[in-house]
C-alpha positions as CSV (number, residue, x, y, z in Angstrom):
1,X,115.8,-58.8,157.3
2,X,115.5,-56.2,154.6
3,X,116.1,-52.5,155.2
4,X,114.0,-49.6,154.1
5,X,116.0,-46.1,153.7
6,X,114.9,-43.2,155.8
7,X,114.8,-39.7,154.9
8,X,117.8,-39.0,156.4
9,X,119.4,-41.2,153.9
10,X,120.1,-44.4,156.7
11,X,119.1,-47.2,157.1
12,X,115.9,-48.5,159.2
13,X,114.1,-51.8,160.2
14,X,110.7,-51.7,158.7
15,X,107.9,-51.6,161.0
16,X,104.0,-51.7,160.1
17,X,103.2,-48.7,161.6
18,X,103.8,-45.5,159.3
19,X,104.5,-41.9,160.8
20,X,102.8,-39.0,158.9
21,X,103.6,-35.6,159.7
22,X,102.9,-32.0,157.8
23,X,99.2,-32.8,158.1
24,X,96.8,-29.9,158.3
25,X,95.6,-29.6,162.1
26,X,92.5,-27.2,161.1
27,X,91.0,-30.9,159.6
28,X,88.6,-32.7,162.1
29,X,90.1,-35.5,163.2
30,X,87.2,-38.0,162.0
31,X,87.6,-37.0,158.5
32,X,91.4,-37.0,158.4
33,X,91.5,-40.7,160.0
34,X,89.0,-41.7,157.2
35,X,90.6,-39.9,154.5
36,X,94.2,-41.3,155.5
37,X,92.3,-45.0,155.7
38,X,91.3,-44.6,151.9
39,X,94.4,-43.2,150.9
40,X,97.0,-46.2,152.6
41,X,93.9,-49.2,152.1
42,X,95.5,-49.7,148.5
43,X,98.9,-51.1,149.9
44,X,96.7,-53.4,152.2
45,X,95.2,-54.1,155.4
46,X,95.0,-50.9,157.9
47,X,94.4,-51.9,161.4
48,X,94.7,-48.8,163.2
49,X,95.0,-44.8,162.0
50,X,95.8,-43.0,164.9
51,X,95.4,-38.8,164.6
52,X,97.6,-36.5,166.8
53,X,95.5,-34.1,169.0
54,X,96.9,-31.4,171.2
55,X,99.3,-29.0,170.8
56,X,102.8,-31.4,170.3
57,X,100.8,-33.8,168.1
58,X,98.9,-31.9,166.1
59,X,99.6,-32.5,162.3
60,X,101.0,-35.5,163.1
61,X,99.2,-39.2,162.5
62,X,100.3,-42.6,162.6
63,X,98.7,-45.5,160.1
64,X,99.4,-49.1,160.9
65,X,99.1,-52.2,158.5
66,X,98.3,-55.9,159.5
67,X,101.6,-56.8,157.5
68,X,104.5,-55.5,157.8
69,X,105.0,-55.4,153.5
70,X,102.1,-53.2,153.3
71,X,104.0,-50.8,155.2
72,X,107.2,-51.1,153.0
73,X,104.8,-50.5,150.0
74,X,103.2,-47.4,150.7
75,X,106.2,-46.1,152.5
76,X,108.1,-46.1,149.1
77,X,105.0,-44.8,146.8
78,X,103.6,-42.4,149.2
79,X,106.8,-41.0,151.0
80,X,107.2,-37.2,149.6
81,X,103.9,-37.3,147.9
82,X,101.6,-34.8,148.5
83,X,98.4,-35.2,150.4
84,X,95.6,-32.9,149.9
85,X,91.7,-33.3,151.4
């Protein structure tokens, strides 16, 4: 199975569910689960966006695809890219 390089520089099974962090908390968390759906529906299917809530998950979100490609995709494209409202 093909490895996708982390940010740590090692390597990592892929996985179809994404973890997004250094999101801004002061967003409601409707619009930032439909604004991270539009933003990660261009690498394909997105079953679930999941948006951290409380004080150890806040900024924090997790985006999962129906295929496990998807998720390789948009981890390469998007990973350091900024993401503004």
């Amino acid at each position: 199975m093909a490895k996708v390089a982390s940010s740590d520089g090692g390597d990592v099974l892929p996985h179809r569910t994404l973890y997004i962090r250094n999101l801004d908390d002061r967003v409601q968390k409707t619009v930032q689960k439909r604004n991270l759906y539009l933003l990660f529906t261009e690498f394909g299917k997105v079953e679930k966006v999941l948006v951290g809530t409380g004080q150890k998950l806040r900024g924090q979100a997790w985006v999962t695809f129906a295929e496990t490609t998807s998720a390789i995709e948009a981890l390469r494209r998007r990973q350091g890219s900024p993401y503004f409202l």
